[in-house]
N, C-alpha and C positions, 0 to 999 in steps of 0.2 A: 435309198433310205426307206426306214419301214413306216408302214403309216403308221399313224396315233393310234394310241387304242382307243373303242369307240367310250370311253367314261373315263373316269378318274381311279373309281377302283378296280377296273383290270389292270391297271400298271402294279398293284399290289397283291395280284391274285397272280403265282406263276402259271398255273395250268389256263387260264381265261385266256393269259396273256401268249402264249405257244399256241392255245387253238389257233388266235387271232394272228399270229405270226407263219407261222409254217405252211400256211399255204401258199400265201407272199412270196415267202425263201424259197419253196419248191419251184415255185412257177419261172423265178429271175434263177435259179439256179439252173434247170432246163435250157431257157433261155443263154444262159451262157455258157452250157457245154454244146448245144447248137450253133453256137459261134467264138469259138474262145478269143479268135483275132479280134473281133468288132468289142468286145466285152471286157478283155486285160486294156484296149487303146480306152476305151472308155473309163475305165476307174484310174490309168493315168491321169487323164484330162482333168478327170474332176476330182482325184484328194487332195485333199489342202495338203500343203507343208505342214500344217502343225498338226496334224498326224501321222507324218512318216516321222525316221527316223533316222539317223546320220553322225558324222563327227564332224569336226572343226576343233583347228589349232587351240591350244587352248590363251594361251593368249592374246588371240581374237576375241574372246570370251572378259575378257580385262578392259576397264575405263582406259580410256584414250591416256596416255604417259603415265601411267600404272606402272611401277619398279618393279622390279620382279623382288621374293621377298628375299631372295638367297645371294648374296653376293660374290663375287667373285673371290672375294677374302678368306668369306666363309665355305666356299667352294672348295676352296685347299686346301683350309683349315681340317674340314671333313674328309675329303680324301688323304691325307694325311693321317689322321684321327684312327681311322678304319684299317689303313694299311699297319698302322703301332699295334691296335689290337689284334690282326691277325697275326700279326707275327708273335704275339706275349707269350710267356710261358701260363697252362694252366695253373690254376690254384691248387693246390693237393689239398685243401680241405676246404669243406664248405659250413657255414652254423645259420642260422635264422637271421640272428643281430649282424653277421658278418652280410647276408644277402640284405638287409635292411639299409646299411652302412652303405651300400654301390646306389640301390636304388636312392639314396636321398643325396648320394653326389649326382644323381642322373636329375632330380628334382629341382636342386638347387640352378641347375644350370637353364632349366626350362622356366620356373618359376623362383625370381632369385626374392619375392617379397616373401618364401618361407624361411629364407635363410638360418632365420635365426630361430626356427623348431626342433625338435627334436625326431631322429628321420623317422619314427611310430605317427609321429602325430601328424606329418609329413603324407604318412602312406594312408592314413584314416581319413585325408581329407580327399586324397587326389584317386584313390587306388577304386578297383571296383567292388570291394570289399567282401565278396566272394572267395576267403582264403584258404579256404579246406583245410585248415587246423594248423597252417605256416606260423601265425602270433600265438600260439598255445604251446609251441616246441621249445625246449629249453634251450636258451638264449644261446648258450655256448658249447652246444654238445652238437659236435658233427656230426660223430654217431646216427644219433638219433633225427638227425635234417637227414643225412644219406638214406636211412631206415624208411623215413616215411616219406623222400620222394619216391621208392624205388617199388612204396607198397604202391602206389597209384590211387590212393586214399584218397586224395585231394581231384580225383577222375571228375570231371563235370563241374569241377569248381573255375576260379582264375585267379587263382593266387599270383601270375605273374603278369596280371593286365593293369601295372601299374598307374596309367591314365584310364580312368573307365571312359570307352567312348560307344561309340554304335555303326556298323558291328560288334570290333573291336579300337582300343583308342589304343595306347601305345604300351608293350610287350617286351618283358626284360626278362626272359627265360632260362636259368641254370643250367646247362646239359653236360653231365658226364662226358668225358672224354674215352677212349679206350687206356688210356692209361690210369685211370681211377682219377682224374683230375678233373676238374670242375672249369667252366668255358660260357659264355654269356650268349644267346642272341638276342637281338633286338631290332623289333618291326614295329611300325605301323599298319593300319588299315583308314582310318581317320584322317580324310586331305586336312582339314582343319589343324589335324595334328601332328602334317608334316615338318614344319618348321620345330616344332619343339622336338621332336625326336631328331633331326639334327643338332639341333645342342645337347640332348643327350650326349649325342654318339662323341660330339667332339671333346666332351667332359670327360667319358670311358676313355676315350685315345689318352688325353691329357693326366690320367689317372693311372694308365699302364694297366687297364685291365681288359682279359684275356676275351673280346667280343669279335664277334660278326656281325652288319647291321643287316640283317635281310631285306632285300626289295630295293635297296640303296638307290640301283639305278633308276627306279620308277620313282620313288620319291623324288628325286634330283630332278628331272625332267617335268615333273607337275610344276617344281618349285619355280624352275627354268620358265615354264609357260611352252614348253617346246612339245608335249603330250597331246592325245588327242582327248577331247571331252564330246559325251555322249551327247548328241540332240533330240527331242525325242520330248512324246507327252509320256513318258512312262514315268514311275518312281528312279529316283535317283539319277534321273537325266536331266539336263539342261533346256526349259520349254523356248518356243523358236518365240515365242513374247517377250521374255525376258531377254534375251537374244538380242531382237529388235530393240529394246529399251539401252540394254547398255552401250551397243555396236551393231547399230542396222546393217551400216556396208558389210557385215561378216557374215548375214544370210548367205550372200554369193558366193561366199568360198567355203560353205558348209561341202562333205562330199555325200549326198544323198544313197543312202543305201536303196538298190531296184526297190520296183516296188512288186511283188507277190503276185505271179500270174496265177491264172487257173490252168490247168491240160486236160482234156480226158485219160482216165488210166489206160492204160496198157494189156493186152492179153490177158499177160503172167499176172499183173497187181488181181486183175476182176474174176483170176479164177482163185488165188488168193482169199478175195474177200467173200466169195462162193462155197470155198472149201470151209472158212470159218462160220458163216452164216447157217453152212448145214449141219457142219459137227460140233459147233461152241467151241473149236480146238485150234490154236492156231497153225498155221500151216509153215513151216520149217522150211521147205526145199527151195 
């Protein structure tokens, strides 16, 4: 560990704070290319767990007799589902209101208290609302939806992120066929927003239209609890705290990723970094 800094406002000063540091780093850095053995057994010893980083089942991760949220039902319901729309014939045309119409039976099924909207008012409440000019297209001209998927006009928007989530929440995408026919995907990115994109999908099957659901497998397996979930202090991983609060015994079957030696480089690396020190160029061979 580095020592303190000697006041309160070098911790706010970066250049005080590097003076104050780099000698420190230099001196334990030396120190441990002087001994790399005594030095990697040493930072095993002493990092905690709750800053490496690892997986574990994910359903280790789940309150003690926690259902899984996907049932077996619904497990065949969706494979089923997925299998009808690959096999569907493409659409030979596509219009705005007609891509409206899918998206608000894919709605309905994930949120059935809109039932009774209209699928606009449907997509304005659920959608990311980023449409790049999809609700401006005339409602029934195919034409014209074909025209302006095809100009890319809509590039940097998300007109087909039907659930806004973060990254992405759930994704009901148009895609031509080679036959000038029109064909659905649909993904997730959003665990949260796994389960609903399973009732989509099974809505699409139940509806005879022409989809893929991408990622299927991964989603199923989260649902399942049978996936591995990240451990780890970083963003969007699982802290070994929270961990211990839901399922302490599930520390132990975490699989600990090594943990990060040091080596001295090699020859080739330090004439490398030789080559580049003296030319600013880096060195290729």
């Amino acid at each position: 560990m580095i020592e303190r800094p000697s006041n309160h406002l070098m911790a706010w000063e970066p250049e005080a704070l590097w003076t104050s540091a780099l000698p420190q780093l230099t001196c334990r850095l030396k120190a441990a290319i002087e001994n790399p053995d005594v030095f990697n057994r040493r930072v095993r010893r002493l990092i905690p767990l709750g800053a490496r980083t690892g997986r574990v089942v994910r359903k280790r991760t789940w309150p003690k007799r926690t259902r899984t949220p996907l049932s077996r039902i619904e497990l065949a319901r969706l494979e089923s589902a997925c299998a009808r729309g690959e096999r569907a014939n493409s659409w030979d045309s596509l219009t705005s209101d007609k891509y409206l119409e899918i998206v608000g039976r894919a709605y309905d099924a994930a949120y059935p208290d809109m039932r009774n909207l209209a699928a606009r008012e449907k997509h304005s409440l659920k959608a990311d609302g980023r449409h790049g000019g999809l609700l401006d297209l005339p409602v029934q001209d195919a034409r014209a939806f074909r025209d302006w998927y095809m100009s890319k006009t809509w590039s940097g928007t998300h007109p087909w992120e039907i659930v806004f989530g973060h990254p992405h929440g759930v994704m009901l995408s148009p895609v031509p066929d080679p036959d000038a026919g029109w064909r659905f995907h649909l993904s997730v990115d959003s665990a949260g927003m796994y389960l609903h994109a399973v009732k989509m999908a099974i809505a699409l099957g139940d509806g005879s239209a022409p989809f893929m659901f991408d990622g299927k497998d991964r989603v199923v397996s989260a649902l399942l609890g049978a996936d591995l979930v990240e451990v780890g202090p970083f963003y969007d991983q699982l802290s070994l705290a929270d961990l211990r609060d839901v399922r302490p015994e599930a520390v132990d079957r975490v699989e600990w990723d090594p943990v990060v030696e040091i080596h001295p480089i090699t020859v080739m690396q330090r004439d490398r970094v030789s080559h580049v020190l003296r030319t600013g160029l880096p060195n290729l061979s």
